[in-house]
Residue, then its C-alpha position, 0 to 999 in steps of 0.5 A: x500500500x502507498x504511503x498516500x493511502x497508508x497515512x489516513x488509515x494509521x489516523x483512523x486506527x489511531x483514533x480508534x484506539x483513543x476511543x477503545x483506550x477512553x471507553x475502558x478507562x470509563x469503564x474501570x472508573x465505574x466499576x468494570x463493564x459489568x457493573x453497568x448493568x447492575x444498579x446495586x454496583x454503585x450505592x450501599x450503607x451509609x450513615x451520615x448526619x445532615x446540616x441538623x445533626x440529624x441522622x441520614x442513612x441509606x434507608x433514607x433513600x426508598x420512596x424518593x428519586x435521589x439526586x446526590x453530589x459530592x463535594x465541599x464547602x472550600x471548593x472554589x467553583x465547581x461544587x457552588x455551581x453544581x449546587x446553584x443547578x441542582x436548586x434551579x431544577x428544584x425550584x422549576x419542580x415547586x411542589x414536587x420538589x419535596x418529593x425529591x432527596x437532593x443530597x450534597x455529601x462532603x468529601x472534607x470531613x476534616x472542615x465540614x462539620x454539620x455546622x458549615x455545612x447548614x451555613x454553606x448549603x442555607x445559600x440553595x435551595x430548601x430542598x437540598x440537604x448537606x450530609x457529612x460525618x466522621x472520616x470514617x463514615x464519609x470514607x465508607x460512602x465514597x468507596x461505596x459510591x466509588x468517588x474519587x477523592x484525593x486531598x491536595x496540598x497547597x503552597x500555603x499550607x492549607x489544602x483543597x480536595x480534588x473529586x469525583x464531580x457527578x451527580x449520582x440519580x438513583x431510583x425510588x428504590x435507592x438503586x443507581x440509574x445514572x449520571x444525572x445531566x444538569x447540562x441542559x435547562x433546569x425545565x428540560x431537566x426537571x421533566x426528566x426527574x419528574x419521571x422518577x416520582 
């Protein structure tokens, strides 16, 4: 074969081979590709408090659609961000919003006690509840939800965490359905939670 025609095709296989590389990494991130298929993969026991003190427990889920997002009170953007979304597709739900667990778990146990976290989360929606516990305890729904978490020291002395930025859905039965979209308008997005009532 020329190398006039050798040439688009070695691009092709490359990328190709990007994609194959991309789609395994995915894979093993979530689990393996076994696990998608299986909702029970992603989810288990946990007991943490909320921004009350109040106890919240993997029972808490049945019965509701369960949005939940990990992250922290210091993260700079991407946590208030994801936070803000949520509220909006809360808000654009109204009464149905009650009907919904809207979750935000804290990846920093270290610094969000109940305390910061009912000053943190008082900025969003009502709906959206901020859940920690002991190092432990978030240690246990990190692994179970198989979120990234990894703590990272800055030049000052001081550090910032660097996760795992999904939002989990899960189903009235508290089993994983998928990554949530938020991407999209709070409308649109509110429709598609709706179906999980």
């Amino acid at each position: 074969m020329s190398p006039k025609f050798s040439r688009p095709l070695v691009i092709v296989a490359a990328f190709a081979l990007s994609l194959a590389i991309g789609l395994a990494l995915t894979l093993w991130l979530v689990g393996g590709s076994r696990t998608l298929s299986t909702a029970s993969a992603i989810g288990g026991p946990f007991q943490l408090v909320d921004q009350d003190g109040k106890a919240v427990t993997d029972k808490s889920l049945p019965g509701k659609p369960t949005l939940i997002f990990f992250g922290f009170t210091h993260c700079p953007d991407v946590c208030p961000t994801a936070l803000f979304e949520i509220s909006e597709i809360l808000r654009v739900m109204g009464k149905d919003a009650s009907r919904v667990n809207a979750f935000f778990v804290s990846v920093d146990p270290d610094r969000d006690t109940p305390a910061i976290m009912k000053d943190y989360i008082a900025s969003f929606d009502p709906n959206l509840k901020a859940l920690t516990g002991s190092p432990e305890a978030v240690a246990k729904i990190v692994s179970a939800y198989r979120v990234y978490v990894k703590k990272v020291p800055l030049k000052d002395g001081d550090y910032t965490m660097d996760h795992t930025a999904l939002i989990y859905l899960m189903d009235r039965n508290g089993q994983f359905v998928a990554p949530f979209n938020i991407k999209r308008s709070p409308e649109a997005a509110a429709t598609d939670l709706k179906r999980y009532l």
